[in-house]
C-alpha positions as CSV (number, residue, x, y, z in Angstrom):
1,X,-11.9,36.0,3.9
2,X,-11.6,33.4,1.7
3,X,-10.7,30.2,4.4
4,X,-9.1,27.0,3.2
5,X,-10.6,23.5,4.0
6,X,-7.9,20.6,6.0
7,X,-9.6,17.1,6.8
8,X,-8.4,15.3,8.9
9,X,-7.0,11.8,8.4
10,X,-10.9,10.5,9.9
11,X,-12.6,12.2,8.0
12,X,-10.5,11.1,4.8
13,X,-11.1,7.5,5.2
14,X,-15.0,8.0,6.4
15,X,-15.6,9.6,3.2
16,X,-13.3,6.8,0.9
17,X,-15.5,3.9,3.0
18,X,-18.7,5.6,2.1
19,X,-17.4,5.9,-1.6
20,X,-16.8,2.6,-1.9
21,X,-19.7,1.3,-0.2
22,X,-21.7,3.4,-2.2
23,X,-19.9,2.1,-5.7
24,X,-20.2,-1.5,-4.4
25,X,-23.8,-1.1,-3.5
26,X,-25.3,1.0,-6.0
27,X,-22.9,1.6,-8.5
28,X,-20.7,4.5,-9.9
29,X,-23.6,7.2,-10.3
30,X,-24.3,6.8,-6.9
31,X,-20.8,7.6,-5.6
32,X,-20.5,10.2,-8.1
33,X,-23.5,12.0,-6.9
34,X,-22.2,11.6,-3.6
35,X,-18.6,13.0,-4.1
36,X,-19.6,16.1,-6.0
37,X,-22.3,16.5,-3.4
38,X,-19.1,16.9,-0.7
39,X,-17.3,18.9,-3.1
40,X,-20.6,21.6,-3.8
41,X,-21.1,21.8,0.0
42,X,-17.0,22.6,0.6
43,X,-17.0,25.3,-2.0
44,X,-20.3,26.6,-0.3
45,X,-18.7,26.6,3.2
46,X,-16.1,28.9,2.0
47,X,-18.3,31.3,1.1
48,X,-20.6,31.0,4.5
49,X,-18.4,29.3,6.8
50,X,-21.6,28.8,9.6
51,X,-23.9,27.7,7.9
52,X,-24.1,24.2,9.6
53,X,-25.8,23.6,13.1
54,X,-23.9,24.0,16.0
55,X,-23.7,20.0,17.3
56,X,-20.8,20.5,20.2
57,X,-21.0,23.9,21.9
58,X,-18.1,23.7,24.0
59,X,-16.0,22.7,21.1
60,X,-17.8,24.5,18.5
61,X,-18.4,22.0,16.1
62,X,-20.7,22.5,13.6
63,X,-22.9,20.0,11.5
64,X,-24.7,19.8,8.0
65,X,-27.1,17.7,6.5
66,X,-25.5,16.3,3.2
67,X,-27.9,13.5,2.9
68,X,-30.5,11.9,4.6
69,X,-27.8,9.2,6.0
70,X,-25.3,11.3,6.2
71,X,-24.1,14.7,8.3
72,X,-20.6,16.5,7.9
73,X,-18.8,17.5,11.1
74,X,-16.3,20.5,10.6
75,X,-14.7,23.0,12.7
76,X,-14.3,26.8,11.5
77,X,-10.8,28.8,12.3
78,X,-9.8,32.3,11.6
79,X,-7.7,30.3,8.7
80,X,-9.1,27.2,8.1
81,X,-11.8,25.1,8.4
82,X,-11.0,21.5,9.5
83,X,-13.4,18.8,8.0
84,X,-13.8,16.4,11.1
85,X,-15.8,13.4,10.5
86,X,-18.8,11.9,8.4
87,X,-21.8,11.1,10.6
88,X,-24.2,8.1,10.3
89,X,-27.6,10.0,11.3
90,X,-29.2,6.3,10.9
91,X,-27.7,5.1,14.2
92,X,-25.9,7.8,15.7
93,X,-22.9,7.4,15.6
94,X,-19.6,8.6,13.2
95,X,-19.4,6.4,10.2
């Protein structure tokens, strides 16, 4: 089954701050990379909807490594799966 992907309204701004920090910091190539990065791993987690790491049990959230700063959180449904939030894995905490 062929699920489609909902973010959130979070998750939407993490990932325009991290664009533009990314464009103001290292320039367009680096936010390009970056944004089809997302954009591979979505059309990925259609096809294998659990392949990220279970990161809250009792909420089943799960979590994947898109680069070594950064960590997707997303939420799988019969229907849908809900992108949830972009995670700093530098400090712990949602970007």
């Amino acid at each position: 089954m062929v699920r489609k992907i909902i973010w959130n309204k979070k998750a939407t701004l993490q990932f325009e701050i991290i664009q533009e920090h990314l464009l103001q910091k290292w320039g367009q190539h680096s936010e390009r990379k970056f944004t089809v990065r997302v954009f591979d791993f979505l059309d990925l987690l259609k096809q294998y909807p659990f392949i990220g790491a279970i990161q809250y049990v009792n909420k089943d959230v799960r979590g994947f490594v898109l680069s070594s700063q950064t960590k997707l959180l997303y939420k799988v449904t019969a229907n849908a799966i809900y992108i949830l939030a972009f995670y700093d894995t530098r400090c712990d905490s949602e970007i």
